[in-house]
SELO-680036 format. One record per residue: x, y, z of N, C-alpha, C in turn; residue in three letters. Coordinates in steps of 0.1 Angstrom, whole numbers, padded with zeros to 4 digits, always signed. Layout:
! residues N
XYZXYZXYZALA/...
This chain:
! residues 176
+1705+1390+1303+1697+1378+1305+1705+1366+1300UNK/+1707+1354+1307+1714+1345+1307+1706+1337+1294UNK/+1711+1328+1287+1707+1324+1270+1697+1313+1280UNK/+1695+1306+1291+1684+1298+1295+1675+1300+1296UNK/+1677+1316+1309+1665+1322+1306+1657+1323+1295UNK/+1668+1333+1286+1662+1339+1275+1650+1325+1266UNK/+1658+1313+1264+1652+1307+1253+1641+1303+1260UNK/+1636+1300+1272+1628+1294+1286+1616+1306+1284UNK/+1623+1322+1280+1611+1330+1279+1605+1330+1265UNK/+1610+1329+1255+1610+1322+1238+1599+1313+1242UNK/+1607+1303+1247+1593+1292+1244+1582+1294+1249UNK/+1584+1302+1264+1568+1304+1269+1560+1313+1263UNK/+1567+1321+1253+1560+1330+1242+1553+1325+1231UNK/+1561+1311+1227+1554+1307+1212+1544+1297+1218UNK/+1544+1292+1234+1534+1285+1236+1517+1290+1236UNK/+1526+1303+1242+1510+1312+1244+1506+1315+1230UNK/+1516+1317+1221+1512+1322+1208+1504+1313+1203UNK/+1509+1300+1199+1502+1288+1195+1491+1284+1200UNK/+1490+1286+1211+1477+1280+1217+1463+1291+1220UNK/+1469+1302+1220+1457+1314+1219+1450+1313+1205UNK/+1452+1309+1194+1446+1309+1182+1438+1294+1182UNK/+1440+1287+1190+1430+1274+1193+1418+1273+1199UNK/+1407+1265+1194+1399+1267+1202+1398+1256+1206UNK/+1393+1256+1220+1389+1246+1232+1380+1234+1223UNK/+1385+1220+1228+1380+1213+1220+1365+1212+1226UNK/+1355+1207+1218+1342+1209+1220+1337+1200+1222UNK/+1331+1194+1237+1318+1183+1238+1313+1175+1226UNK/+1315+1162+1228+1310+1152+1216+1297+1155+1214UNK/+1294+1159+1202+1279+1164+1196+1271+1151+1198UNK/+1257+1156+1205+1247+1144+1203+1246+1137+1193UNK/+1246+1125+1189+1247+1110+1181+1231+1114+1177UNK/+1230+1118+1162+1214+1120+1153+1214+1107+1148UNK/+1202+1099+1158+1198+1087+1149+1180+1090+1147UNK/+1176+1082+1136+1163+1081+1133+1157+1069+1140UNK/+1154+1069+1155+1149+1056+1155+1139+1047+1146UNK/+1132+1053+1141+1122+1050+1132+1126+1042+1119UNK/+1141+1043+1116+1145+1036+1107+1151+1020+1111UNK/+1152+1020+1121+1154+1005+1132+1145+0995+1128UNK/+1133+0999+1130+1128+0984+1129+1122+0980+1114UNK/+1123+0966+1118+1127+0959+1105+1137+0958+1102UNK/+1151+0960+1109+1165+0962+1102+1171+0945+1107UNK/+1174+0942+1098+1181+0927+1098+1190+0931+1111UNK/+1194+0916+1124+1199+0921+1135+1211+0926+1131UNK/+1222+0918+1118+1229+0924+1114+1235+0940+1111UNK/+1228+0944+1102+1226+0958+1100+1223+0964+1116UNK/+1220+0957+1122+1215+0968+1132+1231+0970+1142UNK/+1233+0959+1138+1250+0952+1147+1261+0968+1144UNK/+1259+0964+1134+1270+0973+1122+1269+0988+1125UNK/+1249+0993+1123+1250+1005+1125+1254+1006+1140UNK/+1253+1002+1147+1256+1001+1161+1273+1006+1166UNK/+1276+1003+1160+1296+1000+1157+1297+1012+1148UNK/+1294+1015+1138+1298+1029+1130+1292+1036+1136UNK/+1279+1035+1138+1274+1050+1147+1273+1056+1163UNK/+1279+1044+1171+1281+1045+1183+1293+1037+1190UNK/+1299+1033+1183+1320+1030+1184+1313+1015+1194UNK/+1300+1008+1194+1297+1001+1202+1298+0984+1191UNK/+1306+0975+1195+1311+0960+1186+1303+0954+1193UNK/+1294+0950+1190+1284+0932+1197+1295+0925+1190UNK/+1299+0916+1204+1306+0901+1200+1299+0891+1187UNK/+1288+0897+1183+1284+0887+1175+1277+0896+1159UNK/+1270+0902+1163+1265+0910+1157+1267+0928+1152UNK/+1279+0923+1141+1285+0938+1141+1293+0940+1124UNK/+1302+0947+1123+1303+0951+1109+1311+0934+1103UNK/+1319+0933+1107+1325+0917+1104+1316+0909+1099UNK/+1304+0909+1105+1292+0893+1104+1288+0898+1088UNK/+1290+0891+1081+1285+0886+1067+1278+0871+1062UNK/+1271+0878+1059+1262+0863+1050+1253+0859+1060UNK/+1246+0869+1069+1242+0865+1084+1226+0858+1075UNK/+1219+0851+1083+1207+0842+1081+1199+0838+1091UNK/+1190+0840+1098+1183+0838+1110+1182+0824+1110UNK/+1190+0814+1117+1180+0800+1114+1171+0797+1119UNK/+1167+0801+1128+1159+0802+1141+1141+0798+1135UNK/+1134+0792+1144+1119+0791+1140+1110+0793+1155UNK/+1100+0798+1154+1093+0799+1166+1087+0788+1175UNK/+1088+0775+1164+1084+0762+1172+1095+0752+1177UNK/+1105+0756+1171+1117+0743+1171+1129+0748+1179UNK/+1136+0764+1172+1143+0771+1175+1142+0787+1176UNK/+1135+0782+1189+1127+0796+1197+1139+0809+1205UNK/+1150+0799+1203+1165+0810+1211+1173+0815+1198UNK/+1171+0808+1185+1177+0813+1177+1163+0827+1170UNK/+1150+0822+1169+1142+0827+1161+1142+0843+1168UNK/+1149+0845+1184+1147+0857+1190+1160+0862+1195UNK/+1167+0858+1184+1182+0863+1185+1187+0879+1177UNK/+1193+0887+1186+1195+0904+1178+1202+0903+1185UNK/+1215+0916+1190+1219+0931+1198+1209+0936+1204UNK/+1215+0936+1218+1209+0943+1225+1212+0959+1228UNK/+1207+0970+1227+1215+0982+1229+1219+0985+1244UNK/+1233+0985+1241+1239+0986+1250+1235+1003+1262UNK/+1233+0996+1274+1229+1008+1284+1237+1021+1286UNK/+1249+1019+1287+1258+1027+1286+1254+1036+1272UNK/+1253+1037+1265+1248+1046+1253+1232+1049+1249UNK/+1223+1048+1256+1210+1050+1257+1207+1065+1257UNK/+1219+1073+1268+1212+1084+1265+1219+1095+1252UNK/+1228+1087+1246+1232+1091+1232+1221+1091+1221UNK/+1216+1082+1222+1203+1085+1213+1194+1098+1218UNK/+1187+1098+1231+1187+1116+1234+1189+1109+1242UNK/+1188+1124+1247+1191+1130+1266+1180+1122+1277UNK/+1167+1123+1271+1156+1120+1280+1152+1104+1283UNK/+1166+1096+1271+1161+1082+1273+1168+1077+1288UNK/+1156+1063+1291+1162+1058+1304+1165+1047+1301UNK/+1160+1041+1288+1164+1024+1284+1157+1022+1274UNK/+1162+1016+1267+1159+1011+1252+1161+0993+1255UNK/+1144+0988+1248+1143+0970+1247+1142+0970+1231UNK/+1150+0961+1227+1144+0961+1216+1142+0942+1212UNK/+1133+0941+1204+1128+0929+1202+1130+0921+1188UNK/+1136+0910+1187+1140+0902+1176+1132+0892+1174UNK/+1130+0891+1161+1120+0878+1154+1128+0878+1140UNK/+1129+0861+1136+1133+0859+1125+1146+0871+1119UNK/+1158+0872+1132+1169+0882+1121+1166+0898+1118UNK/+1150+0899+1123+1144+0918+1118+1142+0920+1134UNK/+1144+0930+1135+1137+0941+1147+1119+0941+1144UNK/+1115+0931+1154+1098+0932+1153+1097+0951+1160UNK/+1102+0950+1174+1096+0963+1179+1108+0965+1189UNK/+1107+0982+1191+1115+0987+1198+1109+0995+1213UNK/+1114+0996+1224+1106+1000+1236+1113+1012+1244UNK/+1110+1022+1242+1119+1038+1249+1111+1038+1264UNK/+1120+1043+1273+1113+1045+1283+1120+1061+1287UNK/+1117+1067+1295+1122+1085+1295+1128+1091+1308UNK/+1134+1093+1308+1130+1102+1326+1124+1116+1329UNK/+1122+1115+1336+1110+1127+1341+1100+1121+1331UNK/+1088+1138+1332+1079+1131+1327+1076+1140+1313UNK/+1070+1135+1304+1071+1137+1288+1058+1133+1283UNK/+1053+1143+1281+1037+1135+1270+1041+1132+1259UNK/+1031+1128+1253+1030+1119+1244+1033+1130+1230UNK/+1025+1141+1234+1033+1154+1219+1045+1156+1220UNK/+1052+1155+1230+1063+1159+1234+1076+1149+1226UNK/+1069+1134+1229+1078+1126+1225+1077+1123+1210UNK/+1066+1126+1205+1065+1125+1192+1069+1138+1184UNK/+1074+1150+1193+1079+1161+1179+1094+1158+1185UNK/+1097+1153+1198+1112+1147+1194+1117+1139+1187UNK/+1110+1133+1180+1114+1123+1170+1107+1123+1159UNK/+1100+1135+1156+1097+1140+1142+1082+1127+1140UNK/+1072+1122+1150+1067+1111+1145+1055+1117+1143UNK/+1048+1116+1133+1038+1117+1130+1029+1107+1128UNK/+1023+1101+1140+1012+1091+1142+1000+1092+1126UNK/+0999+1097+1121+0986+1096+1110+1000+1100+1098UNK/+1010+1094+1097+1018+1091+1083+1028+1086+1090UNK/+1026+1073+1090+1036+1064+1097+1049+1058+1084UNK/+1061+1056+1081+1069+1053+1074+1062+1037+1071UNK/+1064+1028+1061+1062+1019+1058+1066+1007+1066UNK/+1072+1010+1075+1085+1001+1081+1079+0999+1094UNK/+1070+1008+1101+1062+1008+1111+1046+1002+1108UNK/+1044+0996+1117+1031+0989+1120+1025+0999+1126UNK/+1026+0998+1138+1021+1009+1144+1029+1016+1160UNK/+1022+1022+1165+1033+1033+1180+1026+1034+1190UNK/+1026+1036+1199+1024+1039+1215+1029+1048+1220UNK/+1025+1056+1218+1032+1069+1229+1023+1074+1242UNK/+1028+1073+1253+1023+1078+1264+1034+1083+1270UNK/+1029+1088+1282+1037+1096+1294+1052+1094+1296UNK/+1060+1096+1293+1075+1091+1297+1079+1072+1286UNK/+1072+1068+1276+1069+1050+1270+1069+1059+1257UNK/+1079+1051+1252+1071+1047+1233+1074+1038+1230UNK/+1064+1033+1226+1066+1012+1221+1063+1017+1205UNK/+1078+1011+1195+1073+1012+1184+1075+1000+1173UNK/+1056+0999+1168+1062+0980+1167+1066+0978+1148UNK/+1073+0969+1142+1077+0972+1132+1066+0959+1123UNK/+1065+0948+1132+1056+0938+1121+1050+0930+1138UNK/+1037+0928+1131+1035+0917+1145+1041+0907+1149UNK/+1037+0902+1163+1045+0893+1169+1041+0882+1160UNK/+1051+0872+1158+1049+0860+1154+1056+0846+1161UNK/+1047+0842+1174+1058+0832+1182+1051+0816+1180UNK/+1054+0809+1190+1049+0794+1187+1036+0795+1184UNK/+1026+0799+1198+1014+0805+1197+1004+0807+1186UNK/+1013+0813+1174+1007+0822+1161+1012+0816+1152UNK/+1020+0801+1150+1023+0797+1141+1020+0778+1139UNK/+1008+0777+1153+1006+0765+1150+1014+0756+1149UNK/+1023+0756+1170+1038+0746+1163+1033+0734+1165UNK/+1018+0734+1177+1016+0718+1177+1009+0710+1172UNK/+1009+0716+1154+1006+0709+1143+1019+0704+1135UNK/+1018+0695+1136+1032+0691+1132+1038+0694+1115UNK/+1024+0695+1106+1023+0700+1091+1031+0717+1094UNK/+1021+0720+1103+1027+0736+1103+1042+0737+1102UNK/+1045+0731+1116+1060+0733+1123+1071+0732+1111UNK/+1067+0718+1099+1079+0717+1092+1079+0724+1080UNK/+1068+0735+1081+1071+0747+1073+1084+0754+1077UNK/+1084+0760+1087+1099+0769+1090+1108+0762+1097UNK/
């Protein structure tokens, strides 16, 4: 056997060797988040967890932003008062399998409420032992939930917009 051969059958030996003790790398494991721990989360924090737990950077709102502050008010500055991260669509069904889209809603810098919608169809037990929710011991952080057919609306504090804060009282307004 000629030495090219020979070393040509060498290496195809230690390839097989090396690589038969490997195993196949394995599908990226589903992403375990608690949605229930979301709302109420400064948009910030939400930025950040967003970026460490789903490799996802909001241009604005992400691990970088420090010393963040909502300046925003519901009568004056109604674009800042409803400024967050939006979750990005491309990763919706990382949080599970059955989501079709996630809204989520900002007031003053916190997540007031978050909105799941599903595909196919899913009752309402269904969606609540996927996410461990137990409607009669709600976490402190929740207001309250909505669960129907394929929907869970889950809200973290009530809405509070011009509406509810008396902006066309002018004493009110230069409260916030």
């Amino acid at each position: 056997m000629k030495a090219t051969n020979f070393l040509t059958v060498i290496a195809i030996i230690m390839l097989l060797a090396t690589s038969c003790g490997q195993q196949q790398p394995k599908p990226a494991e589903e992403v375990k988040v608690n949605i229930l721990s979301w709302l109420r989360m400064p948009a910030d924090e939400f930025g950040c967890m967003m970026e460490k737990t789903f490799g996802h950077r909001d241009a604005r709102f992400n691990c970088s932003l420090t010393n963040y502050k909502n300046e925003g008010d519901p009568c004056d500055k109604w674009e800042e008062w409803y400024e967050g991260p939006k979750f990005p669509e491309n990763l919706v069904k990382k949080v599970h399998p059955w989501m079709k889209s996630i809204n989520i809603d900002w007031e003053g810098g916190m997540m007031q409420a978050a909105s799941f919608s599903f595909d196919g169809e899913h009752t309402e037990a269904e969606i609540l032992s996927e996410f461990g929710i137990d409607p009669d011991n709600l976490p402190n952080n929740i207001n309250w939930i909505d669960a129907q057919d394929g929907y869970l609306y889950i809200e973290g504090f009530m809405h509070m917009g011009a509406g509810d804060v008396g902006c066309d009282d002018e004493e009110e307004s230069e409260e916030y």
